[in-house]
N, C-alpha and C positions, 0 to 999 in steps of 0.2 A: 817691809818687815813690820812686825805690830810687837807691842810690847819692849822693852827695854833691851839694848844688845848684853855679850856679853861682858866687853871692855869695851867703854866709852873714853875717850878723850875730849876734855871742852879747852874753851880758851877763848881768846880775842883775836879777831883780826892780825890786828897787832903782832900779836904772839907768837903766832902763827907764821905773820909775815918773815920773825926775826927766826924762825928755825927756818924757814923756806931758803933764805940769803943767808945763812949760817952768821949771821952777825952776834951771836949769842948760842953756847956749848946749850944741848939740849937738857941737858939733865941739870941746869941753871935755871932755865926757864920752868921744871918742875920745883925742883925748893925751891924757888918764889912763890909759886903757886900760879904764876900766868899760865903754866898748863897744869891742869888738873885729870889721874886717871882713875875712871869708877869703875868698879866691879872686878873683874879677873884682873889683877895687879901681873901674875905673869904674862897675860894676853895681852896686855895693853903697856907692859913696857917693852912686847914683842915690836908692835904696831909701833910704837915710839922710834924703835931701831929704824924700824921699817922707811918711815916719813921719815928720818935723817938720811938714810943713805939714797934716796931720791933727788935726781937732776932735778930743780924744779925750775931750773932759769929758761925753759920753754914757755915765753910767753910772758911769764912772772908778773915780770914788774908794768906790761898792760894791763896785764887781768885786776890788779892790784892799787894802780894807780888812784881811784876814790877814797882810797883808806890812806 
């Protein structure tokens, strides 16, 4: 892709990691600000749902383990 998408989500590792293992409500981890969403505000707290309701414990905590 070149150029900006249309909803971006950033974050840390971290942050990331704590919505992956649900150890933290996601929509906490945005008013903090550990995730941040840019541009389509409806597209990207689509995507937000999205990555929540995703198994992620395939693998996880290998893939993870340096962080």
């Amino acid at each position: 892709l070149n150029g900006p998408g249309e909803a971006t989500i950033r974050g840390s590792v971290g942050a990331f990691r704590t919505l992956a293992e649900r150890k933290q409500d996601p929509d906490q981890l945005f008013f903090q600000r550990r995730l941040v969403i840019e541009g389509d505000t409806e597209l990207g707290l689509a995507l937000k749902n999205l990555l929540d309701s995703l198994d992620w414990h395939l693998r996880l905590r290998d893939f993870l383990k340096p962080w």
